[in-house]
Each structure stands twice: as C-alpha cells, then as structure tokens.
Backbone as JSON, one array per atom type, in Angstrom:
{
  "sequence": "XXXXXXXXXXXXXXXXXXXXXXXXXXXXXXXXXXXXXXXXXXXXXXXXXXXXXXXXXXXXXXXXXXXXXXXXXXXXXXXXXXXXXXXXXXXXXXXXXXXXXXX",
  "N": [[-43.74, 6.82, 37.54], [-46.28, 4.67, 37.29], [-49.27, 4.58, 35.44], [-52.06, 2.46, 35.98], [-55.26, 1.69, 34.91], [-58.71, 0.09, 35.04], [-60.98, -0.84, 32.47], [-63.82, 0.94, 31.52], [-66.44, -0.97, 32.47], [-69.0, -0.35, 32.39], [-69.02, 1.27, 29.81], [-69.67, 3.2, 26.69], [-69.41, 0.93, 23.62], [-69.23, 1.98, 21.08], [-67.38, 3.99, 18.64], [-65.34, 6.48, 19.76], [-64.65, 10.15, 20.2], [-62.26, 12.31, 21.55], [-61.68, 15.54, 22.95], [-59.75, 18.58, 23.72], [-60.7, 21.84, 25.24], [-59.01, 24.05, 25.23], [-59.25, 27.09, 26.35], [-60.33, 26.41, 28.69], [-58.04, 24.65, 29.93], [-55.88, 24.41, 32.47], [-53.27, 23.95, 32.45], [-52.17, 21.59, 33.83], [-51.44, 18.99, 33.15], [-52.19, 16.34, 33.51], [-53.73, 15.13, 32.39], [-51.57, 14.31, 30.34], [-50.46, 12.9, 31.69], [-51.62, 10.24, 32.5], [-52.95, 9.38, 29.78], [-50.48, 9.36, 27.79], [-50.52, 8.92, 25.1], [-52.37, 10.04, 23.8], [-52.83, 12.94, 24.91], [-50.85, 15.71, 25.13], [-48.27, 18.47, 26.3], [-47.91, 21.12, 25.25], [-45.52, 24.03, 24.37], [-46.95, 26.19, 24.86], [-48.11, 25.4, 27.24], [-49.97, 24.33, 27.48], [-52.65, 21.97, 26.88], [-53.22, 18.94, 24.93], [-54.66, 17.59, 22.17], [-53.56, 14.54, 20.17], [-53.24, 12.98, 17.23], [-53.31, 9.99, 15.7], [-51.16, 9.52, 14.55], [-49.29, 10.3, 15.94], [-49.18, 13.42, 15.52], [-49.64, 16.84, 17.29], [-52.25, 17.92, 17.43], [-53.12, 21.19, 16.87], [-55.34, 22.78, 16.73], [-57.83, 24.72, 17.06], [-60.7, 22.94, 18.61], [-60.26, 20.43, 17.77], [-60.14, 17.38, 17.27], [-59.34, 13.79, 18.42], [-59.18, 10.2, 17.72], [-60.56, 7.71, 20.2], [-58.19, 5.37, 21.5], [-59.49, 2.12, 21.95], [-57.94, 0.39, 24.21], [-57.08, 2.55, 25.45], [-58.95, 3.75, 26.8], [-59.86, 4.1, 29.59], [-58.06, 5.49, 30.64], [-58.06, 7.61, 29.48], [-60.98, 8.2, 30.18], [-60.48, 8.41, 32.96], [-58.85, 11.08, 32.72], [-60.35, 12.99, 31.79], [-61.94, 13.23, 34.15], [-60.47, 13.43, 35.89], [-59.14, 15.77, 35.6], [-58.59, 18.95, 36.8], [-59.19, 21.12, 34.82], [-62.02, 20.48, 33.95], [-61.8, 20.49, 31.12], [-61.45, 18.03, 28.81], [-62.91, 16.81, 26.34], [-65.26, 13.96, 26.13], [-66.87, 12.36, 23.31], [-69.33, 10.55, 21.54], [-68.69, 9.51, 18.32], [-70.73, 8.91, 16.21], [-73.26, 9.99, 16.93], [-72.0, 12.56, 18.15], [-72.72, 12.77, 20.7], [-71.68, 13.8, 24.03], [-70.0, 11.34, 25.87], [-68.69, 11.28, 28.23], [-66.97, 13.98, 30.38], [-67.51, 17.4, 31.16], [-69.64, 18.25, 29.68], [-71.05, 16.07, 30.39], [-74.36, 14.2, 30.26]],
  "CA": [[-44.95, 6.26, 38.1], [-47.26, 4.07, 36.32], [-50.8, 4.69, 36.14], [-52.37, 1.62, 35.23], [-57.21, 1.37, 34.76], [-59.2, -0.61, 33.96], [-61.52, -0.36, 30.89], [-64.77, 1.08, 32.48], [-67.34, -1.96, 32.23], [-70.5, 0.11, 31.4], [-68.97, 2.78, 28.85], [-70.36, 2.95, 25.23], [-68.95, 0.18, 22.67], [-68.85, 2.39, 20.03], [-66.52, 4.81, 18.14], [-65.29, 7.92, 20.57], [-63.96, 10.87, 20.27], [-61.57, 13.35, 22.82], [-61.51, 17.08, 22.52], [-59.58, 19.33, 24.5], [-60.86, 22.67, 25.22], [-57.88, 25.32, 25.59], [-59.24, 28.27, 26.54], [-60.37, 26.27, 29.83], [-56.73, 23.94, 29.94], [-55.24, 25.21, 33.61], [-52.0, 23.17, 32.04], [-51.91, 20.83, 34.94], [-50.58, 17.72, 32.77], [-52.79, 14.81, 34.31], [-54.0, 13.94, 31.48], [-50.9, 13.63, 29.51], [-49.77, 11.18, 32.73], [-52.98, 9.26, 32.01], [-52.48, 9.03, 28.52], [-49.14, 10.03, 26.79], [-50.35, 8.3, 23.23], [-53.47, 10.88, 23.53], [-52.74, 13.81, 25.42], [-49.29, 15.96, 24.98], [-48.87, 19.15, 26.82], [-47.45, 22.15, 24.15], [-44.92, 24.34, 24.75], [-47.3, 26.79, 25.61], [-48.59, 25.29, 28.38], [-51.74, 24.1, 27.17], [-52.66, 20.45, 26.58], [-54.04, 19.29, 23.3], [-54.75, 15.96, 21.57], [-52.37, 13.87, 19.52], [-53.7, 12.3, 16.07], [-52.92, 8.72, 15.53], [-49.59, 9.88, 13.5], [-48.64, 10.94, 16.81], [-49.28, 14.92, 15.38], [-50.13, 17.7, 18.1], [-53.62, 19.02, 17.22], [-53.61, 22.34, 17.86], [-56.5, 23.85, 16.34], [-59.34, 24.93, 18.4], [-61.86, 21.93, 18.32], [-59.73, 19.31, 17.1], [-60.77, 15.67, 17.71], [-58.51, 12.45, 18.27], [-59.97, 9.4, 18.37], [-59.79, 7.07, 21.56], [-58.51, 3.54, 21.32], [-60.38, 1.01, 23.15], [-57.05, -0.12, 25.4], [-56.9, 3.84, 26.46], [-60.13, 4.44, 27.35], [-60.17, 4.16, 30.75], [-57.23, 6.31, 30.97], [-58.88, 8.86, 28.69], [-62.03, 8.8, 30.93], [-60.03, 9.17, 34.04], [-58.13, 11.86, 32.64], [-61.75, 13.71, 32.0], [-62.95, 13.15, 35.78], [-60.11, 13.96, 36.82], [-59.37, 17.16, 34.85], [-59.07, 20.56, 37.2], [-60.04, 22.19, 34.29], [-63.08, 20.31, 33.61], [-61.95, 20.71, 30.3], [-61.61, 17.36, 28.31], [-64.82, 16.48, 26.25], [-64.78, 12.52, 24.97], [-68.32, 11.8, 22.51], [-69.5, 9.34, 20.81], [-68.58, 9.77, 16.59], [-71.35, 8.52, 15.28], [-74.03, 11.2, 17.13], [-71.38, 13.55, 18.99], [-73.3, 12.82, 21.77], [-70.59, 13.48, 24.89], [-70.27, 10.41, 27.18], [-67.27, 11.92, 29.52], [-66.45, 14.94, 30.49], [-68.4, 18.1, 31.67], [-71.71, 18.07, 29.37], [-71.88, 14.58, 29.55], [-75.73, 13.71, 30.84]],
  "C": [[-45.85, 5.78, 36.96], [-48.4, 3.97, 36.64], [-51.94, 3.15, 35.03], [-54.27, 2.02, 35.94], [-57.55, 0.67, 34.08], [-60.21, -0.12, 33.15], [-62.75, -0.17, 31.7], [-65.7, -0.03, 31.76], [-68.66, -1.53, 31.93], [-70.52, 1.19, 30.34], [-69.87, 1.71, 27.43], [-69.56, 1.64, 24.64], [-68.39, 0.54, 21.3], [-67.97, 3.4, 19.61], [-66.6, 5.93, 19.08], [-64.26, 8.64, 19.81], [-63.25, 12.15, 21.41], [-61.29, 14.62, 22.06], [-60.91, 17.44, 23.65], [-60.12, 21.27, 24.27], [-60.08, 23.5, 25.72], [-58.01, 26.16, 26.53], [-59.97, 27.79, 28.1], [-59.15, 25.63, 31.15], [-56.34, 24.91, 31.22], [-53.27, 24.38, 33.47], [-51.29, 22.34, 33.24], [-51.02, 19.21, 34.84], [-51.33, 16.26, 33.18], [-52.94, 14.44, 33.09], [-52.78, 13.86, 30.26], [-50.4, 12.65, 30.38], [-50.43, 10.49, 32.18], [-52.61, 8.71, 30.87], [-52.02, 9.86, 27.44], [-49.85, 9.71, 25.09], [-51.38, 9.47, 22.98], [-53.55, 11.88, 23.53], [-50.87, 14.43, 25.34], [-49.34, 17.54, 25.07], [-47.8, 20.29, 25.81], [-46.32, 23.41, 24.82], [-45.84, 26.23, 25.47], [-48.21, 27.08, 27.19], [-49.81, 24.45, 28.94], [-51.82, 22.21, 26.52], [-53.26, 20.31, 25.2], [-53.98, 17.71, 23.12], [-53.87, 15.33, 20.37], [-53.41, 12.99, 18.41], [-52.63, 10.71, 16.46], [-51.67, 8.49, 14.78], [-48.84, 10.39, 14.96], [-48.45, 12.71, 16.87], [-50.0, 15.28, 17.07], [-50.69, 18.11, 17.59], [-53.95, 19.81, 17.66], [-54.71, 23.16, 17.3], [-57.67, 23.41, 16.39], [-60.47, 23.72, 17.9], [-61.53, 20.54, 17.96], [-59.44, 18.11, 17.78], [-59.44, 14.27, 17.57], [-59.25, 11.31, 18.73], [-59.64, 8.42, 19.6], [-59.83, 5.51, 20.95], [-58.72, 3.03, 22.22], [-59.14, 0.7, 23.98], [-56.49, 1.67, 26.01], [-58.33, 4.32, 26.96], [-60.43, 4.37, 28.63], [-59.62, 5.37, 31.41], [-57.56, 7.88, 30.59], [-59.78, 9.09, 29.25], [-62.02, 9.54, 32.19], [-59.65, 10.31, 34.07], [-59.33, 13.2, 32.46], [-62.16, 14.19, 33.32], [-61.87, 13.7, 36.62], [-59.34, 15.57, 37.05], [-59.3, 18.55, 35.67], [-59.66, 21.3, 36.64], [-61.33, 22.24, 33.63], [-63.29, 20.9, 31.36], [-62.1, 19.97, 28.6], [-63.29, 16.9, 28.13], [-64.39, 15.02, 25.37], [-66.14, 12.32, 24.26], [-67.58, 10.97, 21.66], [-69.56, 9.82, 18.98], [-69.81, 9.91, 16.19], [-72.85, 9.86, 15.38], [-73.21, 12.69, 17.92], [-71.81, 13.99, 19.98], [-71.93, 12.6, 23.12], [-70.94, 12.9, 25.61], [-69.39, 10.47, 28.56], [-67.06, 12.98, 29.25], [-67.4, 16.4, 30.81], [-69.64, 18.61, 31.65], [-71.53, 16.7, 29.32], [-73.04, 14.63, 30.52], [-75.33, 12.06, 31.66]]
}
C-alpha cells in the first residue's frame, strides 16, 4: 500500500527537526509506513529516527532532520501517532510545530 500527502500548505518554511520519544513508542509502525526514509522500527519494538546515512538513531533524544518532499508524511505520521509520541521542531528555535507540545 502506498501512502501518498501532500506537503501541508501552511507549515513552517524553515529547517525541521523529528524526534521520537521511546519511552512513550506503543511500536505500532505507522510512522515507519508514512515515512520509511525517516522512521524505522528496531528490533526491539520501538521506533526511532534514521539519520540521512540511513543510520538508526537510537539514543534517547536523537534528532533527524525532515526533508521538505517528506514532510507531510512526517506530519501525518505525528497526528496520527497512538503514542502521541513523535515531536517535529523547528532547528533554528526548537520551537515544536507537530506533534503533542506543539501550540
């Protein structure tokens, strides 16, 4: 199945970043459907974020950035989250614009 979105038309412009938070992760997998290049779910169960080398970032806090042709997929994958546990901010103030503190 192919999950195709489009690019949300009023997000930020500028540099993001995606965090997963573990210790909330219910290892449900959506968001590695959403986006495989971003999201990649560990053999323990638990989802985590993928560096731009394609690495699994597994340590606690650890940031991947989003590219502009996944970001829709990356926001969906936030909203749509059971575990309310993906956080995406903005680099430049680490102000979060998706995901469960965003304002």
């Amino acid at each position: 199945m192919t999950v195709q979105h489009e690019a949300p038309s009023d997000g930020p412009a500028e540099a993001l970043e995606v965090w997963i938070d573990q210790d909330l992760c219910t290892g449900d997998g959506i968001c590695a459907q959403y986006a495989p290049d971003v999201f990649e779910l560990d053999i323990d169960g638990l989802a985590y974020v993928k560096s731009t080398d394609d690495e699994l970032l597994q340590e606690p806090g650890a940031t991947a950035p989003v590219p502009l042709p996944l970001l829709r997929d990356v926001v969906d994958s936030a909203k749509d989250c059971p575990g309310d546990c993906i956080h995406v901010r903005r680099v430049a103030d680490r102000v979060e614009v998706y995901g469960p503190d965003a304002e």
